[in-house]
C-alpha positions as CSV (number, residue, x, y, z in Angstrom):
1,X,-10.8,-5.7,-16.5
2,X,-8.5,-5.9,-13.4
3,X,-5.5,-8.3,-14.4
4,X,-3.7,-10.6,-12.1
5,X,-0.5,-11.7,-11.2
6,X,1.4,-15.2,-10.1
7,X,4.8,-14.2,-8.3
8,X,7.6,-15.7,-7.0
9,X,10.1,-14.3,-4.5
10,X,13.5,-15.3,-3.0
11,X,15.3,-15.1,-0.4
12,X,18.7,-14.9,-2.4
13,X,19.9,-16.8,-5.4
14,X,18.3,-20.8,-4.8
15,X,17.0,-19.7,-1.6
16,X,13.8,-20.3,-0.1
17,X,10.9,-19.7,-2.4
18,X,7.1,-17.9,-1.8
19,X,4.2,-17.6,-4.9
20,X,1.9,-15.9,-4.5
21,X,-1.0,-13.7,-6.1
22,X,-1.8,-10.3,-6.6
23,X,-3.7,-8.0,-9.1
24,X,-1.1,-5.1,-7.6
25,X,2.4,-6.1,-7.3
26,X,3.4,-3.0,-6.5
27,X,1.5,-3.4,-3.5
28,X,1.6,-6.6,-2.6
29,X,5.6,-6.6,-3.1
30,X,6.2,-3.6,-1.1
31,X,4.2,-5.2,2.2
32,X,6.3,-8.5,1.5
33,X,9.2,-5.6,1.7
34,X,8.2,-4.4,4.8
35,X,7.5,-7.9,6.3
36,X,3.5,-7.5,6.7
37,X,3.3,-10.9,6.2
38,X,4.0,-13.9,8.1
39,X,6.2,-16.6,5.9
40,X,8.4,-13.5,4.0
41,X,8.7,-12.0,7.1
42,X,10.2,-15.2,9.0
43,X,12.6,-16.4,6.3
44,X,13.6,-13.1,4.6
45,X,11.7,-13.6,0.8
46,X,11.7,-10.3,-0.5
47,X,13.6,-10.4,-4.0
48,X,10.7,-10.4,-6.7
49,X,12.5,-13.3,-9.1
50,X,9.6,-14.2,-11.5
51,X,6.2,-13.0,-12.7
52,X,3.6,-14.1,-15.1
53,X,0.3,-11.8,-15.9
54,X,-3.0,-13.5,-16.3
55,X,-6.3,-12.1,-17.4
56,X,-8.8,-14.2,-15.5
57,X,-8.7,-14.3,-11.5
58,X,-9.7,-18.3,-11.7
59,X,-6.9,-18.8,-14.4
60,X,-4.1,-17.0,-11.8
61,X,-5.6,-19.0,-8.7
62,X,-5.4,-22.4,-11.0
63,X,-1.2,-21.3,-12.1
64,X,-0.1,-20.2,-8.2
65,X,-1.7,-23.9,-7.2
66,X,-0.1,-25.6,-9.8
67,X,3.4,-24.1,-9.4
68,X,2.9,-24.5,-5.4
69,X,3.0,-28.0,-6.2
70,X,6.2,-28.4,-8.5
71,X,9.5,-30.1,-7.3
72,X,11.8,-27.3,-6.1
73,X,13.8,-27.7,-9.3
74,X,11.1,-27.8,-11.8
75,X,10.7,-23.8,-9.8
76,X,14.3,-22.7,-10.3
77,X,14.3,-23.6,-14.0
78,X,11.0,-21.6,-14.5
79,X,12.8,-18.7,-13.0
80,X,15.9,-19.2,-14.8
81,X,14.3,-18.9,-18.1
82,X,12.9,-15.4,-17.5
83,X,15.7,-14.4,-15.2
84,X,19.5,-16.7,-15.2
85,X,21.0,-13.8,-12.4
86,X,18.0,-13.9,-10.1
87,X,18.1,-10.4,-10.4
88,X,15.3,-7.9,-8.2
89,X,12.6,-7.4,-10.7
90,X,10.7,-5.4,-8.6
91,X,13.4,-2.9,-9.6
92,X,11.7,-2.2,-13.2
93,X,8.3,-1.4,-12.5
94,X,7.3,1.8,-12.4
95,X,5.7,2.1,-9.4
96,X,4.0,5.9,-10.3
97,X,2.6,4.9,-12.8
98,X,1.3,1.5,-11.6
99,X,2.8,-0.5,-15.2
100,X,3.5,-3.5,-15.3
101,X,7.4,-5.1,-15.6
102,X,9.1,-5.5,-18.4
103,X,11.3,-8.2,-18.7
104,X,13.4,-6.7,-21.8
């Protein structure tokens, strides 16, 4: 059973904000990296500052909606709670191995 990913990157500390959706982050974060896409590309969004594993596909596409929609700050105090330094944490997978981050 694949599982999925919501994730939100930064363009520095309370800077501008991307969610998105994966079920490989180390993928999807590395072509946000190399500015493959469009929005991360155009307003330099590349620090990975929160991410939440799901099991069911229509249960991650439901949580990236729903936090699309929240006021800016509801956003920054999600973050916040996982992560107060907005620190990269795309620096603690493992990228070899494919696991998934630990947020110690």
């Amino acid at each position: 059973m694949d599982k999925y990913c919501v994730y939100i990157l930064a363009s520095g500390r309370n800077g501008t904000l991307y969610i998105g959706i994966t079920n490989d982050p180390v993928r999807r974060i590395y072509e946000h990296r190399m500015d493959l896409e469009g929005f991360t590309k155009k307003y330099h969004v590349h620090q990975l500052v929160y991410i939440e594993w799901i099991g069911d596909v229509n249960d991650a596409l439901r949580r990236e909606k729903n936090l699309k929609a929240w006021k800016r700050n509801w956003k920054i105090q999600l973050i916040e709670q996982i992560n107060p330094y907005w620190n990269d944490l795309y620096e603690s997978f493992d990228k070899d191995a494919g696991s998934q981050l630990s947020l110690g």
